[in-house]
N, CA, C, O and CB atoms as a CASP TS submission, in Angstrom:
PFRMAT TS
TARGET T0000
AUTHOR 0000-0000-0000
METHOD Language model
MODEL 1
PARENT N/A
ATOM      1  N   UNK     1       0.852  -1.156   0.000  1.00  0.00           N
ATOM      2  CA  UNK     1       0.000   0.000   0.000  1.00  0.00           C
ATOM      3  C   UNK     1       0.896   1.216   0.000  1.00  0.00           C
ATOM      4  O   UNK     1       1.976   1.404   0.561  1.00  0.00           O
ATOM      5  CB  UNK     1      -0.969  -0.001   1.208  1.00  0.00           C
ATOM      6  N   UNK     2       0.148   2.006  -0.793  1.00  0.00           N
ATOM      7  CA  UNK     2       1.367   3.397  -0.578  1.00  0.00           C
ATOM      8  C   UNK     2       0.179   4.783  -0.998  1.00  0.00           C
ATOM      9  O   UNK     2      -0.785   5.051  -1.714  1.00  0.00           O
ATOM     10  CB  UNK     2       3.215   3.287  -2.174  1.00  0.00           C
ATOM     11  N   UNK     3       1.184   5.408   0.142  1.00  0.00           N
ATOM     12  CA  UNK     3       0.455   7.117   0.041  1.00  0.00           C
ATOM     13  C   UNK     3       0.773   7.904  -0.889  1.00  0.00           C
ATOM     14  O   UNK     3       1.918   7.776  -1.323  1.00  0.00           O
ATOM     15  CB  UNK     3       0.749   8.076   1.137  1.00  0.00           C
ATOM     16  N   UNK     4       0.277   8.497  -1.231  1.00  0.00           N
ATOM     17  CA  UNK     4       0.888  10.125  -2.201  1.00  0.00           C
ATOM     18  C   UNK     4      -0.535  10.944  -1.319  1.00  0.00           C
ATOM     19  O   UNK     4      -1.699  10.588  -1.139  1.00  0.00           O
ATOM     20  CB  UNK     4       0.704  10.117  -4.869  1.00  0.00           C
ATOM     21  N   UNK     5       0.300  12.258  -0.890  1.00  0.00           N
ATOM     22  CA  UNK     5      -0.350  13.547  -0.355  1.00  0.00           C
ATOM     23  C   UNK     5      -0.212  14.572  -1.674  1.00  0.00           C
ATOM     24  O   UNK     5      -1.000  15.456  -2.012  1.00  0.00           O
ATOM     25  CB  UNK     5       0.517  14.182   1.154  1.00  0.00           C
ATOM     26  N   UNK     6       0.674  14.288  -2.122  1.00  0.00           N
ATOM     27  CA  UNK     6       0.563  15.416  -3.664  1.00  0.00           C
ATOM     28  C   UNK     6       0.035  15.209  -5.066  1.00  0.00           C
ATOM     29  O   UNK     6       0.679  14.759  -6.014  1.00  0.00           O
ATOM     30  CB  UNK     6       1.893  15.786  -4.143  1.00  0.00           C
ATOM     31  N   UNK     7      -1.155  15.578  -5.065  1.00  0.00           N
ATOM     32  CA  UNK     7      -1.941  15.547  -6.084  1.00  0.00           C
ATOM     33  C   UNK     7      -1.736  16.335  -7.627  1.00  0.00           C
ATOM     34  O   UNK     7      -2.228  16.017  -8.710  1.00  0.00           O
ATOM     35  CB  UNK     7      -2.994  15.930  -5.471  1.00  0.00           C
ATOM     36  N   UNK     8      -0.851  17.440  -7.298  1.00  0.00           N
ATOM     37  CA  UNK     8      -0.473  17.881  -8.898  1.00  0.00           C
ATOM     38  C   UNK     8      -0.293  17.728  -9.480  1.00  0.00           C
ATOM     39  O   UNK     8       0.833  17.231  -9.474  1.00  0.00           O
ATOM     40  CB  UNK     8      -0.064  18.255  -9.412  1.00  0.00           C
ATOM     41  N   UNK     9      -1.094  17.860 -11.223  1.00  0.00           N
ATOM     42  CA  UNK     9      -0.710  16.983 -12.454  1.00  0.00           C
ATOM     43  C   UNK     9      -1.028  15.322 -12.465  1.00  0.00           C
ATOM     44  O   UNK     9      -0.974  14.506 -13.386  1.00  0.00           O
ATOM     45  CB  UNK     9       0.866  17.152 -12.612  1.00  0.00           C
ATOM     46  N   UNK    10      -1.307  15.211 -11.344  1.00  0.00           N
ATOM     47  CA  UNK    10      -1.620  13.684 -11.374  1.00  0.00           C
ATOM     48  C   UNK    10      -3.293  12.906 -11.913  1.00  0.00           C
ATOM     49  O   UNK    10      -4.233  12.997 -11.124  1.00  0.00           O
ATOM     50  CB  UNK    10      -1.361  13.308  -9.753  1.00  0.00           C
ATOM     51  N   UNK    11      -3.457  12.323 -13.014  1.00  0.00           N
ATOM     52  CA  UNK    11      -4.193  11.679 -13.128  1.00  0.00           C
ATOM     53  C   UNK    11      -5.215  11.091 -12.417  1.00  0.00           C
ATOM     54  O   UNK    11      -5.038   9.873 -12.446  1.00  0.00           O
ATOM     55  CB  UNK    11      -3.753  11.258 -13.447  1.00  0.00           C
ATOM     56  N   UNK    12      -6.417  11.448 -11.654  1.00  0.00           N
ATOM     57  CA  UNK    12      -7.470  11.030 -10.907  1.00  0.00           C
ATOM     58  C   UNK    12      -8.372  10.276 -11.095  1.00  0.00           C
ATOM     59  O   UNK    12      -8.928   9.678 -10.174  1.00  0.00           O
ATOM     60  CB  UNK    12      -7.955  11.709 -10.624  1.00  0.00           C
ATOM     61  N   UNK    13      -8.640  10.176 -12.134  1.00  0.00           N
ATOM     62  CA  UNK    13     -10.118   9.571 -12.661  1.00  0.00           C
ATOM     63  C   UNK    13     -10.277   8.442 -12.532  1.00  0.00           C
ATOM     64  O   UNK    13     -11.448   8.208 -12.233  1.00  0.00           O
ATOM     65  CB  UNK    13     -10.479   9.678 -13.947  1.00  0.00           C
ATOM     66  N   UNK    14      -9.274   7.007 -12.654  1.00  0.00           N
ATOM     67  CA  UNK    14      -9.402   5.800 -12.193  1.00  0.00           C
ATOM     68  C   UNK    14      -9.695   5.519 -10.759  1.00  0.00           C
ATOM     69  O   UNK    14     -10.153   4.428 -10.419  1.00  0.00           O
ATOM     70  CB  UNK    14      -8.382   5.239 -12.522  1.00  0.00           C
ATOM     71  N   UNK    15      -9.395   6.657  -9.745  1.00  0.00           N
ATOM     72  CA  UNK    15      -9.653   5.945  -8.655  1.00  0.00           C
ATOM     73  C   UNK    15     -11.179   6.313  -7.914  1.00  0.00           C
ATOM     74  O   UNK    15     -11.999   6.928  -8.595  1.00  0.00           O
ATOM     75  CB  UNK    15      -8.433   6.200  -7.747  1.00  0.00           C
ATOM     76  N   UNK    16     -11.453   6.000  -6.801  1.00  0.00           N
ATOM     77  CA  UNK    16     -13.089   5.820  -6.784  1.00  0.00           C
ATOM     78  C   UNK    16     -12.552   6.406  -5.160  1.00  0.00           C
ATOM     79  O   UNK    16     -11.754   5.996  -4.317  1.00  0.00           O
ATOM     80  CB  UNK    16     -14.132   3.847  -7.150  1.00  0.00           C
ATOM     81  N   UNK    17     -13.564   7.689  -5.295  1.00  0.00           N
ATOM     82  CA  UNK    17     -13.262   9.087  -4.209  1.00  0.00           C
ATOM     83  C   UNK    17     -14.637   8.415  -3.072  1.00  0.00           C
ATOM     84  O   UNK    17     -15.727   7.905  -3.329  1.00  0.00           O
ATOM     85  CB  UNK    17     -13.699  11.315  -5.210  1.00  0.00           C
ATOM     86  N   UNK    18     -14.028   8.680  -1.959  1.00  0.00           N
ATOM     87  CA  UNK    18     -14.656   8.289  -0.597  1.00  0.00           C
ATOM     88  C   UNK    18     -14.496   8.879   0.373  1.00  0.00           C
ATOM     89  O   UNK    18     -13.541   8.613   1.103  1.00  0.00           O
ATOM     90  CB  UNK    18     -14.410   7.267  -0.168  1.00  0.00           C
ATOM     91  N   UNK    19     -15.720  10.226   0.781  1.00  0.00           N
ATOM     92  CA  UNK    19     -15.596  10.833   1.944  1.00  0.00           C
ATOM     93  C   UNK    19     -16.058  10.352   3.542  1.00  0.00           C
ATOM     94  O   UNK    19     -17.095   9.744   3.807  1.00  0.00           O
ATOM     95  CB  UNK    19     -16.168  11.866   1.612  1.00  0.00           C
ATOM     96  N   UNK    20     -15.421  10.616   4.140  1.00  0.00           N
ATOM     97  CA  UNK    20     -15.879  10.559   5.432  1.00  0.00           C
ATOM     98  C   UNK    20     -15.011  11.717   6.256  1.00  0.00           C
ATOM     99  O   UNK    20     -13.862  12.014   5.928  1.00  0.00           O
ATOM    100  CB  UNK    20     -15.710   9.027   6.002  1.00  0.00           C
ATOM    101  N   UNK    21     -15.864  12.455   7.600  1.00  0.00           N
ATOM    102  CA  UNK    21     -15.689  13.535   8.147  1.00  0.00           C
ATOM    103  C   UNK    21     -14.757  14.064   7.351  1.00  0.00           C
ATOM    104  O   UNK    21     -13.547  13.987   7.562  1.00  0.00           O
ATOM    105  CB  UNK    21     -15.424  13.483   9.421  1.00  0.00           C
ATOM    106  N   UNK    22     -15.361  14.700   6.276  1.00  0.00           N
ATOM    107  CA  UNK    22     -14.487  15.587   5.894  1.00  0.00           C
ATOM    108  C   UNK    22     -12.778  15.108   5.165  1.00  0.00           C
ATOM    109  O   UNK    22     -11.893  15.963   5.149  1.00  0.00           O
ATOM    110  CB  UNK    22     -14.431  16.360   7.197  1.00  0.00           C
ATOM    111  N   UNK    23     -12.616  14.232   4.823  1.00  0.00           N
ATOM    112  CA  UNK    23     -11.324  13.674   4.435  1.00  0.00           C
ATOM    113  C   UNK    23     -11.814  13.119   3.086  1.00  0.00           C
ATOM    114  O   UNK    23     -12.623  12.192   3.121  1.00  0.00           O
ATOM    115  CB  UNK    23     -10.640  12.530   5.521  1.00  0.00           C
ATOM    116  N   UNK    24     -11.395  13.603   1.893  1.00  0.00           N
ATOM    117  CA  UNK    24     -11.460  12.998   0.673  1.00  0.00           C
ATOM    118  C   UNK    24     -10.080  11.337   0.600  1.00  0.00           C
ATOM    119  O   UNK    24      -8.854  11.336   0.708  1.00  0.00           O
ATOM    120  CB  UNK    24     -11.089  14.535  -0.530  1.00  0.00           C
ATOM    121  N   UNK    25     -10.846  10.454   0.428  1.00  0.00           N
ATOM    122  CA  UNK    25     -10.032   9.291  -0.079  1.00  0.00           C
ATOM    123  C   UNK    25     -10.037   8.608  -1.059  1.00  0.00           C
ATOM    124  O   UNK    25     -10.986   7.842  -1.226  1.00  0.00           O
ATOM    125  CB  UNK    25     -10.029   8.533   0.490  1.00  0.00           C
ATOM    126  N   UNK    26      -9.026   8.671  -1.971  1.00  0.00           N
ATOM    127  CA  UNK    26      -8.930   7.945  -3.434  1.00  0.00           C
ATOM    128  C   UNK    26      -8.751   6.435  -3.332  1.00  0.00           C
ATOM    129  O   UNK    26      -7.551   6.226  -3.153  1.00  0.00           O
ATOM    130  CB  UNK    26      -7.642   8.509  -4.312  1.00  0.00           C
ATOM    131  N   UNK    27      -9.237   5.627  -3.359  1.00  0.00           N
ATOM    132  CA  UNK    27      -9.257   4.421  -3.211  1.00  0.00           C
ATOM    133  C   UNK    27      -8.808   3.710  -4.950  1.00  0.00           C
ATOM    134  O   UNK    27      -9.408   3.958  -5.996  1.00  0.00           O
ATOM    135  CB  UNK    27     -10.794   4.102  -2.511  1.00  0.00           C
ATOM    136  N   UNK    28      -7.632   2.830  -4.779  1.00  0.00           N
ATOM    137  CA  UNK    28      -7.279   2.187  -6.516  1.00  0.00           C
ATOM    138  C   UNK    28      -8.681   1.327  -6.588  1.00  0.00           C
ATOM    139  O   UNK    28      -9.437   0.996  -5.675  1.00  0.00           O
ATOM    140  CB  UNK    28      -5.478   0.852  -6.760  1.00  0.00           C
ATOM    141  N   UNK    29      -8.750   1.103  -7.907  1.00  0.00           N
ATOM    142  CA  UNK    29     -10.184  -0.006  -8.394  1.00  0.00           C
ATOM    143  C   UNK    29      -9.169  -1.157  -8.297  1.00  0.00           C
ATOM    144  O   UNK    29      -9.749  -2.218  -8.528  1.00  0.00           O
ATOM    145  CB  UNK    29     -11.158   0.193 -10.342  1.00  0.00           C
ATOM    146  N   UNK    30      -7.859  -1.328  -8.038  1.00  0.00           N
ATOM    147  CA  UNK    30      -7.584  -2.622  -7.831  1.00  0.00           C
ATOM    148  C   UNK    30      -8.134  -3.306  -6.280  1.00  0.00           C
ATOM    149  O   UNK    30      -8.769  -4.341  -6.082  1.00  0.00           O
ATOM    150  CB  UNK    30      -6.044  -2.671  -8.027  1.00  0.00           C
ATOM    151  N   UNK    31      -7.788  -2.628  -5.636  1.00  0.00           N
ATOM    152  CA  UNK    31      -7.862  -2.387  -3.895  1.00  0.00           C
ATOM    153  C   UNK    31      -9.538  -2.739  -4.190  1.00  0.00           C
ATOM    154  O   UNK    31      -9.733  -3.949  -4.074  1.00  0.00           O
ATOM    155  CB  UNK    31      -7.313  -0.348  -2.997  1.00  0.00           C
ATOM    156  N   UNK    32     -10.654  -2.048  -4.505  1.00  0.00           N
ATOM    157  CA  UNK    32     -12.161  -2.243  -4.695  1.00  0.00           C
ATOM    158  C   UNK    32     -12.171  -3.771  -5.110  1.00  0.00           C
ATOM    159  O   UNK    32     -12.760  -4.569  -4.380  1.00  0.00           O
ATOM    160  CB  UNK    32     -12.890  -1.164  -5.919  1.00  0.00           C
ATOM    161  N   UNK    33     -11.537  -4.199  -6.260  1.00  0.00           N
ATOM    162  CA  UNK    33     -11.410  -5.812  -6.386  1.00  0.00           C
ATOM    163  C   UNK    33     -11.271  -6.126  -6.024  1.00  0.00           C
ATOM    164  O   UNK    33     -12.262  -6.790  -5.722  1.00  0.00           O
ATOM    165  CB  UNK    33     -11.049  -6.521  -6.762  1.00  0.00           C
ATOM    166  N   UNK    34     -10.121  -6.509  -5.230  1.00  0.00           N
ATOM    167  CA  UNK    34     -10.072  -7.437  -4.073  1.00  0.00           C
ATOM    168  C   UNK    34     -10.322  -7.604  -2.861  1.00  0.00           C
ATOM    169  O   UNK    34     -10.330  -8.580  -2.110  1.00  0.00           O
ATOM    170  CB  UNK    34      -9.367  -7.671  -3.932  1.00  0.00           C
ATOM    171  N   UNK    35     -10.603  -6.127  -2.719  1.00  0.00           N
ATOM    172  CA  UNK    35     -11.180  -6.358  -1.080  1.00  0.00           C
ATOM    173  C   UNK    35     -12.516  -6.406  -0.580  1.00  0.00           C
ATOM    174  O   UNK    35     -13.370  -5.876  -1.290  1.00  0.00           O
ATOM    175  CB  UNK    35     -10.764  -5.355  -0.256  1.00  0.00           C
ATOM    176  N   UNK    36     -12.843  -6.882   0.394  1.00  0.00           N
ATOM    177  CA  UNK    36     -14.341  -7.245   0.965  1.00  0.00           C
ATOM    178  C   UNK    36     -14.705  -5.909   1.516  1.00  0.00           C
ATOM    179  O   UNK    36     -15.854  -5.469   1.509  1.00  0.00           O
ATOM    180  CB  UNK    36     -14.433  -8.534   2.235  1.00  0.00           C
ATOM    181  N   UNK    37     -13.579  -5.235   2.032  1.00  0.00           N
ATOM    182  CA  UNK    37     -13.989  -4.037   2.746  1.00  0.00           C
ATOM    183  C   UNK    37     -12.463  -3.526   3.543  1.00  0.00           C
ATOM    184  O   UNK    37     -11.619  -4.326   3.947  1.00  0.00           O
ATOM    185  CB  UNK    37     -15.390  -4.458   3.907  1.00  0.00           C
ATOM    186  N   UNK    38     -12.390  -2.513   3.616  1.00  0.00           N
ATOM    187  CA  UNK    38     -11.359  -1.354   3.881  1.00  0.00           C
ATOM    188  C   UNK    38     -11.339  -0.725   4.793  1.00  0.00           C
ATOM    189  O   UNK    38     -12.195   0.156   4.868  1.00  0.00           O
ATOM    190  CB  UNK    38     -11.301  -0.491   3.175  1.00  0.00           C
ATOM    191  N   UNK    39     -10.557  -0.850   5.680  1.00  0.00           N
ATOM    192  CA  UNK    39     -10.414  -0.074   7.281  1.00  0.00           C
ATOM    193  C   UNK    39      -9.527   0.881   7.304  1.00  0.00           C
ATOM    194  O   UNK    39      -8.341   0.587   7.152  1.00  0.00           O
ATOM    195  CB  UNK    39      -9.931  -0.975   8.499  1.00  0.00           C
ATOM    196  N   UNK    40      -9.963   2.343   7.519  1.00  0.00           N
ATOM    197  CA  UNK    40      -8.864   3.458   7.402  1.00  0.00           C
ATOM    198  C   UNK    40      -8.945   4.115   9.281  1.00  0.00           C
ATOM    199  O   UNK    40      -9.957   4.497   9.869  1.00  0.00           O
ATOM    200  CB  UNK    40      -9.460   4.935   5.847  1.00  0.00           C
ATOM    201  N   UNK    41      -7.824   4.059   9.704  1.00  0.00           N
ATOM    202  CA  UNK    41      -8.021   4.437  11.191  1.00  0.00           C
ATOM    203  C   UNK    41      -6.735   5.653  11.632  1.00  0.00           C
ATOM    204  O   UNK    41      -5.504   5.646  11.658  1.00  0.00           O
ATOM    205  CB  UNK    41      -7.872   2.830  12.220  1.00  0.00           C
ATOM    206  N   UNK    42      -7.742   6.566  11.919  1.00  0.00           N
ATOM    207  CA  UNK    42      -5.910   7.406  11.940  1.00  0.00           C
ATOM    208  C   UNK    42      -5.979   7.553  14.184  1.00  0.00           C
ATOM    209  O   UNK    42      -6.783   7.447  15.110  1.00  0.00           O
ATOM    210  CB  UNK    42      -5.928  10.199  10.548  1.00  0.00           C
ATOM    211  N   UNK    43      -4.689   7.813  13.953  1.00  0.00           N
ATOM    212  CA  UNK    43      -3.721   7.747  15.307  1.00  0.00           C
ATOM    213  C   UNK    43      -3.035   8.976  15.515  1.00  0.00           C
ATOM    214  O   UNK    43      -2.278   9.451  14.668  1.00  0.00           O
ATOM    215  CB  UNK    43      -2.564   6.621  15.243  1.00  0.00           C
ATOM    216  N   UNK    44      -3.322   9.614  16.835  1.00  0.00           N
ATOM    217  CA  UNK    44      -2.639  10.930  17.116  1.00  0.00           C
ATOM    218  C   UNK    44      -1.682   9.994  18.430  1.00  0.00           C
ATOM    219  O   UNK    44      -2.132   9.303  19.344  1.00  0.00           O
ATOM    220  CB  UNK    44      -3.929  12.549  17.672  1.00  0.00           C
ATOM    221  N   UNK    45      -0.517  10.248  18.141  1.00  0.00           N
ATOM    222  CA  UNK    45       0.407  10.459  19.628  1.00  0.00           C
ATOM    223  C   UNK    45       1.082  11.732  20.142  1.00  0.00           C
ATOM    224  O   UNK    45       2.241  11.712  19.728  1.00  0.00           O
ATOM    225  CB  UNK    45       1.605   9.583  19.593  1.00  0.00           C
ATOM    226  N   UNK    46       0.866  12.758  20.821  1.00  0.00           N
ATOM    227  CA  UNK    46       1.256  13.691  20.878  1.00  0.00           C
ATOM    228  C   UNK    46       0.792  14.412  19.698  1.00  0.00           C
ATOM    229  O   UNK    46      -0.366  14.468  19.286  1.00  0.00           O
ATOM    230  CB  UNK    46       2.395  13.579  21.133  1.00  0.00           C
ATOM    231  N   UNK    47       2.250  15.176  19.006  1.00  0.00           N
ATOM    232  CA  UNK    47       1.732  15.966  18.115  1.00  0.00           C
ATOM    233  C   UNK    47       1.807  15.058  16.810  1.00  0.00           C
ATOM    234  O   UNK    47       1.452  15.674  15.805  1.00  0.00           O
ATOM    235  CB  UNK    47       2.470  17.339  18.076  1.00  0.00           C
ATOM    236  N   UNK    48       2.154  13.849  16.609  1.00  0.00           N
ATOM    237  CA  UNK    48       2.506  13.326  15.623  1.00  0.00           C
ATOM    238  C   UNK    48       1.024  12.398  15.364  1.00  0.00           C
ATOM    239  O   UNK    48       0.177  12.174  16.229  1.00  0.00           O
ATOM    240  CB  UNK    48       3.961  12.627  15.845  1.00  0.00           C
ATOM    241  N   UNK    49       0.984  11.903  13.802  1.00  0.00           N
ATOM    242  CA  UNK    49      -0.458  11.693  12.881  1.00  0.00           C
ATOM    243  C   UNK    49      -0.038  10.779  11.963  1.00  0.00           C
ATOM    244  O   UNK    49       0.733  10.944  11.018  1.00  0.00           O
ATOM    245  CB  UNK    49      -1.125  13.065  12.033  1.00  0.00           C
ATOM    246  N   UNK    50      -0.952   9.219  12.538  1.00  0.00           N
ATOM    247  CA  UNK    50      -0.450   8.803  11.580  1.00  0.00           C
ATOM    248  C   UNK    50      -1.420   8.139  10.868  1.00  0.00           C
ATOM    249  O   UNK    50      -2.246   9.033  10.685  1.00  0.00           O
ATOM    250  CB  UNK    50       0.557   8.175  11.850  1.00  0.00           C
ATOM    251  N   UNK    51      -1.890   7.058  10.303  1.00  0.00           N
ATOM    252  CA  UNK    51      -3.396   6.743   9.701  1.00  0.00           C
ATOM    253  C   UNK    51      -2.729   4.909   9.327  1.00  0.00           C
ATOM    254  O   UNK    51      -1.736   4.619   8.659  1.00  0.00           O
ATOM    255  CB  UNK    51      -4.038   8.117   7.830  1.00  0.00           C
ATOM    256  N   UNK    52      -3.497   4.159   9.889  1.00  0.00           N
ATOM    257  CA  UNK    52      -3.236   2.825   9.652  1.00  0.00           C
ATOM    258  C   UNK    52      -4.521   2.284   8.407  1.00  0.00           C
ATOM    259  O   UNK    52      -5.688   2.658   8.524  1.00  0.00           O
ATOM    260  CB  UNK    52      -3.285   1.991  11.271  1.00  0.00           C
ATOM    261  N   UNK    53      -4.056   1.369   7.255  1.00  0.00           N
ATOM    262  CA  UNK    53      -4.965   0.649   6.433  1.00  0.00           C
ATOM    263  C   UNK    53      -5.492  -0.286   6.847  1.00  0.00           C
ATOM    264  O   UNK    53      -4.909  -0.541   7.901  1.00  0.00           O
ATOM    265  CB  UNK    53      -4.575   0.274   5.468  1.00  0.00           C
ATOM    266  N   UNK    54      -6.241  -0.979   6.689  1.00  0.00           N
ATOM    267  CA  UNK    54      -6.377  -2.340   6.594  1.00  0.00           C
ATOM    268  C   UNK    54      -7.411  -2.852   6.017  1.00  0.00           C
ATOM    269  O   UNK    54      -8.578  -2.702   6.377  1.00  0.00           O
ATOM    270  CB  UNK    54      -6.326  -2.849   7.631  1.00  0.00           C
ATOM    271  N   UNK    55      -6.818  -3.798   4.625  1.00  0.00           N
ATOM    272  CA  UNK    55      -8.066  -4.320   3.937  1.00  0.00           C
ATOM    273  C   UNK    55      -8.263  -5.697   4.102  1.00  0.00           C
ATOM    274  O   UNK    55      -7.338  -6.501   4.218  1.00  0.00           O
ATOM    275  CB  UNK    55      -8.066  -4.072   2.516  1.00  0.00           C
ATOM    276  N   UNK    56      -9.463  -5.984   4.115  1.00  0.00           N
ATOM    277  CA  UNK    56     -10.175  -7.705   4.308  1.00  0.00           C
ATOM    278  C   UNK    56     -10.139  -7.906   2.712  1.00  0.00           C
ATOM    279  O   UNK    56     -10.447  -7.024   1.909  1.00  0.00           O
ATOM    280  CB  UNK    56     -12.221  -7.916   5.161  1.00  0.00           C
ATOM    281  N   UNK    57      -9.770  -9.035   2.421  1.00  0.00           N
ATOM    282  CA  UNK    57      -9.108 -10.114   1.383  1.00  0.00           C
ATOM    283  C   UNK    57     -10.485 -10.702   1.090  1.00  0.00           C
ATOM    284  O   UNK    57     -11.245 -11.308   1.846  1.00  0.00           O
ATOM    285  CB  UNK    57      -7.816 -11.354   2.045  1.00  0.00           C
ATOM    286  N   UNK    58     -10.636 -10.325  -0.381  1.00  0.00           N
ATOM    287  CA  UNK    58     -11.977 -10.907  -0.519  1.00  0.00           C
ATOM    288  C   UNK    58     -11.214 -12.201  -1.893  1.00  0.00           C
ATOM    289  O   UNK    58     -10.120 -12.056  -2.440  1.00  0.00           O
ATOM    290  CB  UNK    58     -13.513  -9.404  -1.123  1.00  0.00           C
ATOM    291  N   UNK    59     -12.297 -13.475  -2.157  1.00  0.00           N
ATOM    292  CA  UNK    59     -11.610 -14.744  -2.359  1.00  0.00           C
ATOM    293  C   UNK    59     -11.898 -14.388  -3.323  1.00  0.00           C
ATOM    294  O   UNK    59     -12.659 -13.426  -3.224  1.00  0.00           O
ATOM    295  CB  UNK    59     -11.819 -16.076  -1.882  1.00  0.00           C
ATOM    296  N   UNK    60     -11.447 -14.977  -5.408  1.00  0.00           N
ATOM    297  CA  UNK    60     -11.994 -14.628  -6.779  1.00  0.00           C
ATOM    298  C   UNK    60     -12.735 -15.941  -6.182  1.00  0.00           C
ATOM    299  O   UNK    60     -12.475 -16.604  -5.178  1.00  0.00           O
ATOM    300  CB  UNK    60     -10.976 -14.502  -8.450  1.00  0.00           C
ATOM    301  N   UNK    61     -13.450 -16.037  -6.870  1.00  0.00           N
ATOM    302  CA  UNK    61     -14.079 -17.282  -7.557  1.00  0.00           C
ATOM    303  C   UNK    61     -13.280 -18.595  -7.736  1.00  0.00           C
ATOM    304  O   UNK    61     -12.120 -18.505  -7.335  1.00  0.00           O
ATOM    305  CB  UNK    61     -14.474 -16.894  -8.911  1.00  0.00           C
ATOM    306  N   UNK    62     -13.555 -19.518  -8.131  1.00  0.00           N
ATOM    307  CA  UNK    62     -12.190 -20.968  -8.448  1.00  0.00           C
ATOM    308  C   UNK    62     -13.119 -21.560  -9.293  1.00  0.00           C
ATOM    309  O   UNK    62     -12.846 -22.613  -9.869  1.00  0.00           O
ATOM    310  CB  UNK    62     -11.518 -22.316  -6.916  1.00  0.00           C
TER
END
């Protein structure tokens, strides 16, 4: 999994935008495929911010 905070010039349209309180999140349509569902949790310690993922593994078909 990986972040980008800088959006300039960058290509948007493939990914699939998801608000909550106020926080826009670009989610890949690969990530939407495979996962059952997506856990975004952010963490203050002091002054420092950090935001943990976690996606549930959804099975293809066989």
């Amino acid at each position: 999994m990986s972040v980008d905070t800088y959006l300039k010039g960058k290509r948007l349209s493939p990914y699939h935008a998801v608000e909550q309180d106020g926080v826009r999140i670009l989610v890949a349509p690969k990530l939407i495929e495979w996962a059952a569902a997506v856990r975004l949790e952010v963490k203050q310690f002091l002054i420092f911010k950090s935001f943990d993922v976690g996606a549930e593994h959804k099975h293809a078909p066989t």
